[in-house]
C-alpha positions in Angstrom: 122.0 -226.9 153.1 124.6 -224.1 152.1 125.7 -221.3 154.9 125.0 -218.7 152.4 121.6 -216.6 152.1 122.5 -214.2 149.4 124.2 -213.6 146.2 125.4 -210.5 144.2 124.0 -210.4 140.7 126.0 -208.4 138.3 123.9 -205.3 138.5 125.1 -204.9 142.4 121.8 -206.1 143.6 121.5 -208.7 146.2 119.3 -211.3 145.9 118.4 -214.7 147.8 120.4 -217.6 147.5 118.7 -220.6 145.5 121.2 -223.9 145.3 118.5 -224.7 142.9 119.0 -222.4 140.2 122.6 -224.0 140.0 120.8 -227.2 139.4 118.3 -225.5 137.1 121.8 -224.5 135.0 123.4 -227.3 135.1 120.2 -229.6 134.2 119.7 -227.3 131.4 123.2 -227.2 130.4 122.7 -231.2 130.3 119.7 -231.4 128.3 120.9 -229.3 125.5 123.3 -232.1 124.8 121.1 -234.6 125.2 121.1 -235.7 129.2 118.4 -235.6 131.3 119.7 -237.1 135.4 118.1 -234.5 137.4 120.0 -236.5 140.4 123.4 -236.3 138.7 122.6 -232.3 138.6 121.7 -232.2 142.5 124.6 -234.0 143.1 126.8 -231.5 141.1 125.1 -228.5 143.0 126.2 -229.6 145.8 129.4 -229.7 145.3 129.0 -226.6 143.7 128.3 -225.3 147.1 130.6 -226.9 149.0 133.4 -225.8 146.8 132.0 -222.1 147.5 132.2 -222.6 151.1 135.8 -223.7 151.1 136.7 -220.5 148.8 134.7 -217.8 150.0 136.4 -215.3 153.2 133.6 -215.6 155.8 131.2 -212.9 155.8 131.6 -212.4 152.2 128.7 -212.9 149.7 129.4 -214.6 146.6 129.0 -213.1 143.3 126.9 -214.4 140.0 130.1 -214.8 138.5 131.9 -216.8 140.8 129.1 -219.3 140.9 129.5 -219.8 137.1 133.3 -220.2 137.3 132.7 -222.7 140.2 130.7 -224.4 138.6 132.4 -224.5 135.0 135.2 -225.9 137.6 133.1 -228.5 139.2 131.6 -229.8 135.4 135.3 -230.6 134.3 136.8 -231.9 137.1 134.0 -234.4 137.4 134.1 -235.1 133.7 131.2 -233.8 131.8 133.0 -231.7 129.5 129.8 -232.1 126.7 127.8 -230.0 129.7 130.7 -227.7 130.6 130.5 -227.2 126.8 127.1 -226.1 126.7 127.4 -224.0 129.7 130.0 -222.1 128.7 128.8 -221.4 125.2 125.3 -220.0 126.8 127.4 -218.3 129.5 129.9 -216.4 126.6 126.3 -215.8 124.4 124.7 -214.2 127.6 128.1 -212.2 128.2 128.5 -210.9 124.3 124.4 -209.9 124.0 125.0 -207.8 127.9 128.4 -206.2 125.9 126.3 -204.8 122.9 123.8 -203.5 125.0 126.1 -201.5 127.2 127.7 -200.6 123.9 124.5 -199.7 122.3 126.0 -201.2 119.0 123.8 -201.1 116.0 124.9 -203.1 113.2 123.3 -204.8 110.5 121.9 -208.7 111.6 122.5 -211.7 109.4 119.3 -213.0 110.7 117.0 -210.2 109.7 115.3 -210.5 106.0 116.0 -207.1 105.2 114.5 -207.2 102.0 111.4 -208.2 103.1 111.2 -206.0 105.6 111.9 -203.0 103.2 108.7 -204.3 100.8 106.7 -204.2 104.4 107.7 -200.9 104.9 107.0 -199.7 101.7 103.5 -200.9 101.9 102.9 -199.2 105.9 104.0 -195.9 104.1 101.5 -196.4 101.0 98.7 -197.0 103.6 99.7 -194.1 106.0 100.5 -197.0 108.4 104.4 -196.6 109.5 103.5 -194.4 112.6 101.4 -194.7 115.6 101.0 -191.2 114.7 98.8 -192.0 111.3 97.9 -194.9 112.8 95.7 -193.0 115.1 94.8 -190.2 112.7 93.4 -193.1 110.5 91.3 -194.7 113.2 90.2 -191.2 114.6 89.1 -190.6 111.0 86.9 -193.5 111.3 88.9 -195.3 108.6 89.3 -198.4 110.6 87.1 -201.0 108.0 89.7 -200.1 105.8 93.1 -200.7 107.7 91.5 -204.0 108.7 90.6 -204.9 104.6 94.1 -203.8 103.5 96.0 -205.3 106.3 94.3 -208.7 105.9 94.4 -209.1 102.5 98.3 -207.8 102.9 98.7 -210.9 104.6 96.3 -213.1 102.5 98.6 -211.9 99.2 101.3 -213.3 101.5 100.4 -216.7 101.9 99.7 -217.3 97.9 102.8 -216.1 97.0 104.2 -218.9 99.4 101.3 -221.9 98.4 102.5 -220.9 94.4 106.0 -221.4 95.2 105.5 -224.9 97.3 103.2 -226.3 94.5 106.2 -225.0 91.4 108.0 -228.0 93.4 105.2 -230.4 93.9 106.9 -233.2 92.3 110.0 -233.2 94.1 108.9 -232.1 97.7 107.6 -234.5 100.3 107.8 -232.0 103.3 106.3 -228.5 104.0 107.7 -227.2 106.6 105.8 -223.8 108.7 108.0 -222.5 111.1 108.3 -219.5 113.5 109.0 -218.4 117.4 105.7 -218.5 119.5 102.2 -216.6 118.5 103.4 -216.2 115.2 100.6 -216.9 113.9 102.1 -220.9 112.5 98.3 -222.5 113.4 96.0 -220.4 111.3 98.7 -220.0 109.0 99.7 -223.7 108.1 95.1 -224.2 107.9 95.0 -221.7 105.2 98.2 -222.4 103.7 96.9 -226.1 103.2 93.5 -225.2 101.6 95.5 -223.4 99.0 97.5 -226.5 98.1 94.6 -228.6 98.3 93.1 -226.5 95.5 96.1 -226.8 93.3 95.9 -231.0 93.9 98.4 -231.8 97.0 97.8 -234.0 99.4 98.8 -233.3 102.8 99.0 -235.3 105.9 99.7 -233.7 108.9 102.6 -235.1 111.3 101.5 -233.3 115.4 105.3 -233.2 116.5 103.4 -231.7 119.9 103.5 -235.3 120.2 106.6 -236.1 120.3 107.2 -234.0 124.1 109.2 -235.7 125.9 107.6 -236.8 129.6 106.8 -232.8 131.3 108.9 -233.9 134.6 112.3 -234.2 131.8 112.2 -230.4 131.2 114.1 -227.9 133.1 112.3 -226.2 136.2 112.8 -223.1 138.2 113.2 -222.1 141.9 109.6 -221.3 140.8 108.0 -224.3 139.5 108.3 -223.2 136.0 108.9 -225.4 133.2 111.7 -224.7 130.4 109.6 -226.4 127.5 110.6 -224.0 125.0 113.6 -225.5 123.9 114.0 -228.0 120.8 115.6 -230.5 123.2 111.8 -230.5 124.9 111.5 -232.8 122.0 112.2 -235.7 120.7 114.7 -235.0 117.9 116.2 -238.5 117.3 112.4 -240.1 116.9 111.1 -237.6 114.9 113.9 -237.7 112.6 113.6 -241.4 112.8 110.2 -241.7 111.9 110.7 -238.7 108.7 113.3 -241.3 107.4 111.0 -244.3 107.7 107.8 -242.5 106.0 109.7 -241.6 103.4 110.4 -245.0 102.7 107.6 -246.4 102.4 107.7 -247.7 106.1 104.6 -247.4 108.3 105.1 -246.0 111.8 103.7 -245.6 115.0 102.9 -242.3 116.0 103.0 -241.3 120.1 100.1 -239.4 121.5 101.4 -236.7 124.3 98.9 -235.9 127.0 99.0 -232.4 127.9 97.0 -232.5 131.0 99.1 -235.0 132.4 102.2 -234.3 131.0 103.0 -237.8 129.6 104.1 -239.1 126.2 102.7 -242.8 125.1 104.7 -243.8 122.6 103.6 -246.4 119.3 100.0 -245.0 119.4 98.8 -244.1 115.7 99.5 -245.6 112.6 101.0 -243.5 110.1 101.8 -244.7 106.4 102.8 -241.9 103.4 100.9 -242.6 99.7 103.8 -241.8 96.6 101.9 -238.6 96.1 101.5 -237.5 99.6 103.1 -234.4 101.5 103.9 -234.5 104.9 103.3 -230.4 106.5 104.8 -230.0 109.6 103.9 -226.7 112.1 106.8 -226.4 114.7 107.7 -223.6 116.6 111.4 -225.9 115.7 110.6 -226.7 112.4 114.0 -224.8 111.1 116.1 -226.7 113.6 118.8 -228.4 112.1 118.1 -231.9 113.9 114.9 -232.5 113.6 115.2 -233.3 109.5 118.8 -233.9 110.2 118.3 -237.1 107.5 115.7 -235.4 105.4 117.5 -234.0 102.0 117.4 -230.3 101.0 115.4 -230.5 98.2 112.4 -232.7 99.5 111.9 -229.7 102.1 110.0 -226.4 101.8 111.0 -224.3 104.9 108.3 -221.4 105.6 108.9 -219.0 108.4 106.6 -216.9 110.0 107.1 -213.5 111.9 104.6 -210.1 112.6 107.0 -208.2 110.9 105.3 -205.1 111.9 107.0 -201.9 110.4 105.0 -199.0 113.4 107.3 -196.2 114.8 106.4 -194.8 118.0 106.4 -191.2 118.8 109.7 -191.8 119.9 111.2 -193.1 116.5 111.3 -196.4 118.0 110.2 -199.2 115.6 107.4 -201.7 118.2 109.4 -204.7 119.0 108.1 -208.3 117.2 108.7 -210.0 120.1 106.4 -207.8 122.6 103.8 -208.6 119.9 104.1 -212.0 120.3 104.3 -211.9 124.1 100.7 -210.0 124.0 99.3 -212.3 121.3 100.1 -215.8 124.0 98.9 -213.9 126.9 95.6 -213.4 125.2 95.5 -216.9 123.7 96.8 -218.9 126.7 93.9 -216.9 128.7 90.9 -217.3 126.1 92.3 -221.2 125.3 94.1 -222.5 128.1 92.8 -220.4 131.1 96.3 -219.6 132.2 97.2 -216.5 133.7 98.5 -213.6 131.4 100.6 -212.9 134.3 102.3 -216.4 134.4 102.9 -215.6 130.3 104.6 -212.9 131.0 106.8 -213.9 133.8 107.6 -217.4 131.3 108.2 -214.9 128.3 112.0 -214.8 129.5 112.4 -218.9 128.6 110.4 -218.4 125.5 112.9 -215.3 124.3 115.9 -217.2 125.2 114.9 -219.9 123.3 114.3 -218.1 120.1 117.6 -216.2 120.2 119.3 -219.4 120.4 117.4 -221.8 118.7 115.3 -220.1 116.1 116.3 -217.0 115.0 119.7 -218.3 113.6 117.8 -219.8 111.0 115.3 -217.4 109.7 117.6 -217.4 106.4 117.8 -220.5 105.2 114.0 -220.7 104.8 112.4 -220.7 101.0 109.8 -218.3 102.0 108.9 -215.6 104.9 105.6 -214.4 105.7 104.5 -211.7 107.6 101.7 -212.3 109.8 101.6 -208.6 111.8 98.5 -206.5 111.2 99.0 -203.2 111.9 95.8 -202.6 113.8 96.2 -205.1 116.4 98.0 -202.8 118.7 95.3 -200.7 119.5 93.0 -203.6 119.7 95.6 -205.1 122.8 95.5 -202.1 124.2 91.7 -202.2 125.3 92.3 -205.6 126.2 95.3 -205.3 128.5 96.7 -201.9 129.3 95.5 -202.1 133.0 97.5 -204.9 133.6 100.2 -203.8 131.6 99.8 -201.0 134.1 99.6 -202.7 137.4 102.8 -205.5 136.1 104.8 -202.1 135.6 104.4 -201.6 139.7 104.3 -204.9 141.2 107.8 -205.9 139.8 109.4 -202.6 139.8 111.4 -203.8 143.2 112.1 -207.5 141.9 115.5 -208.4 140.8 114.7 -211.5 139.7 111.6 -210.3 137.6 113.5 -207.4 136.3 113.0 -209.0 132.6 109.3 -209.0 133.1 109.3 -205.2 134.3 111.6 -204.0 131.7 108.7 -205.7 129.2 106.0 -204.5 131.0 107.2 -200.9 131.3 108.1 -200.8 127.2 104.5 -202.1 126.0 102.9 -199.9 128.6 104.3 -197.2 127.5 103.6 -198.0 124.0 100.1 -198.0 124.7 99.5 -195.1 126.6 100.5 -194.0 122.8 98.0 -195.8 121.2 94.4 -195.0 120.1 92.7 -198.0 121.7 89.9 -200.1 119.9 87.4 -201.7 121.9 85.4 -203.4 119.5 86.8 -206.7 118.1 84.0 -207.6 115.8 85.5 -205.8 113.4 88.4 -208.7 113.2 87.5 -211.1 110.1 86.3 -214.8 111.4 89.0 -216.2 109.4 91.8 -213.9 110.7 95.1 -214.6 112.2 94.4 -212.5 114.8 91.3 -214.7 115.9 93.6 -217.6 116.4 94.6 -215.3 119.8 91.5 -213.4 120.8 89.3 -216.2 120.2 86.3 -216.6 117.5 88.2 -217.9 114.3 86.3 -220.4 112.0 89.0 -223.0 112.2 89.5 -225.5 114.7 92.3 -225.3 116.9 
């Protein structure tokens, strides 16, 4: 038990001290290189702690900062330098993204496809679609049928371009990949991607790397009981990878099944054996990840990636952020499919964000192909779904320091939406719709 209650985070606030969100760090730390002792962590909290209480003047309350060094400290000295490693690379990453924020830089990203962002763009101004502004003019004219046509089939044009260019290399491919960050639309996406190849003669088999989870009580947890599954090391890299190789040669393998209700992977469960002409398609929120086809060569790999690359300035000049998108499209799914909480969504949103930055995002440009799966009338549709409790998250966790990312996202989509022109009537979203894979009522099986 450590003599102290409190801790000063870097904004000046002053917040309870946890010993185990030190463990949570470390833990994490841990996993990204591939360890998973939740003891060895504990231990290394605690002397953590105890090394604070030998440094820190009496009466004084220790810093965020000091924690880190103490524990950077405590890492090397007891020889995990692989974790310390890890550590201080997330701990310089979190440092350089607070520096550009309090800089307000804005320069040009590596990561971002600006070219087909600029063809997106082009199309929202065609269709009078760049601005909440026309936005709402269009759907106060009564011209919603024909945002939803145009959008849809915006998207539909999308995914042909990308089944014409994965079927051009047919003969040398034996792996489609469909990446993206979360509710990007990858399930209703990789379905209507594979009826198009289908037509053109493929043959796909599906590999569930879901299945491949390691056990739920491996992953990272918080001081409250939330699980860090959003990372690729939530996986099992080395056996996927393993099992790519095998099925590629001819091998057969045997699949694990992952129970989600229990949290617990079975491993050798299912058969799996690939024909000569058969293509393995993959849909992994970590499809991109370096490891997981670490084996795999270059050219037997078609890499998609997904994104609502949604080009909408609010009244403000402000371009509405992909990622708050995203966050609204899970809330709604987790609730209509999982009966989980929007609330919980949006206080786990911070995990799922993280994740992308670090693990994702990098490798949006070394994909073949990017489709954009935002629909520029969605918005308003969210907004008749969830604006009151975009509205009453804004207020409970105004006075949270450690929900401060969930209030900053709460109070930026709420005030988005008070801008929008709301649409309560969702029948007017196509059965076979991306959007349907979130709201409920798509003809596919999920």
């Amino acid at each position: 038990m450590s003599k102290f209650k409190s801790v000063i985070k870097r904004d000046g606030s002053i917040v309870e001290f946890t010993p185990q969100r030190i463990t949570n760090a470390i833990y994490r730390a841990a996993v990204a290189v591939g360890g998973r002792d939740k003891r060895t962590a504990e231990a290394l909290t605690e002397k953590v702690c105890r090394l604070l209480e030998e440094h820190t003047p009496e009466g004084e309350i220790p810093t965020v900062e000091q924690i880190q060094d103490t524990v950077e400290k405590v890492l090397i000295e007891e020889g995990h330098a692989k974790v310390a490693k890890a550590y201080i690379l997330y701990r310089a990453e979190r440092a350089k993204l607070r520096t550009q924020r309090a800089e307000r830089r804005v320069e040009p990203s590596s990561n971002i496809p600006w070219h087909k962002l600029w063809r997106i763009l082009d199309w929202a101004v065609d269709h009078d679609l760049h601005t909440v502004e026309s936005l709402n003019e269009r759907i106060r004219r009564g011209e919603l049928s024909e945002i939803v046509g145009a959008s849809e089939a915006f998207y539909h044009e999308d995914v042909e371009n990308a089944a014409n260019l994965i079927a051009e290399r047919k003969h040398e491919l034996r792996m489609v990949i469909i990446a993206g960050p979360s509710s990007s639309g990858k399930t209703t996406t990789t379905i209507k991607l594979g009826e198009r190849l289908a037509r053109m003669g493929m043959r796909l088999v599906t590999l569930n790397v879901d299945n491949y989870f390691f056990n739920l009580e491996m992953h990272p947890k918080d001081e409250f009981g939330d699980y860090d599954f959003e990372t690729p090391q939530a996986l099992d890299l080395e056996l996927i990878n393993a099992h790519l190789t095998r099925l590629f040669e001819g091998e057969e393998v045997l699949i694990p099944f992952y129970d989600f209700k229990t949290g617990t992977r079975h491993l050798e469960q299912t058969p799996m054996k690939l024909e000569p002409n058969e293509v393995i398609l993959i849909d992994s929120l970590h499809g991109l990840y370096p490891a997981m086809t670490a084996d795999i060569p270059a050219e037997k790999k078609f890499r998609m990636y997904l994104e609502p690359l949604l080009q909408l300035k609010d009244p403000d000049g402000h371009y509405v952020r992909w990622t708050d998108i995203r966050l609204i499209r899970r809330m709604l799914r987790d609730a209509s499919h999982r009966a989980y909480d929007p609330t919980k969504t949006l206080l786990h949103w911070h995990y799922v964000r993280s994740s992308e930055l670090r693990n994702i995002i990098p490798y949006v440009n070394t994909t073949d192909y990017i489709v954009n799966s935002a629909m520029p009338y969605e918005m308003p549709l969210y907004k008749a779904k969830l604006v009151d409790d975009f509205a009453r998250w804004t207020k409970d966790y105004a006075d949270d320091p450690l929900r401060a990312d969930a209030h900053e996202r709460a109070t930026r989509v709420h005030g988005l939406m008070q801008t929008l022109e709301p649409i309560a009537d969702d029948s007017i979203v196509p059965e076979n719709s991306v959007i349907r894979e979130f709201i409920g009522g798509s003809i596919y099986e999920y």
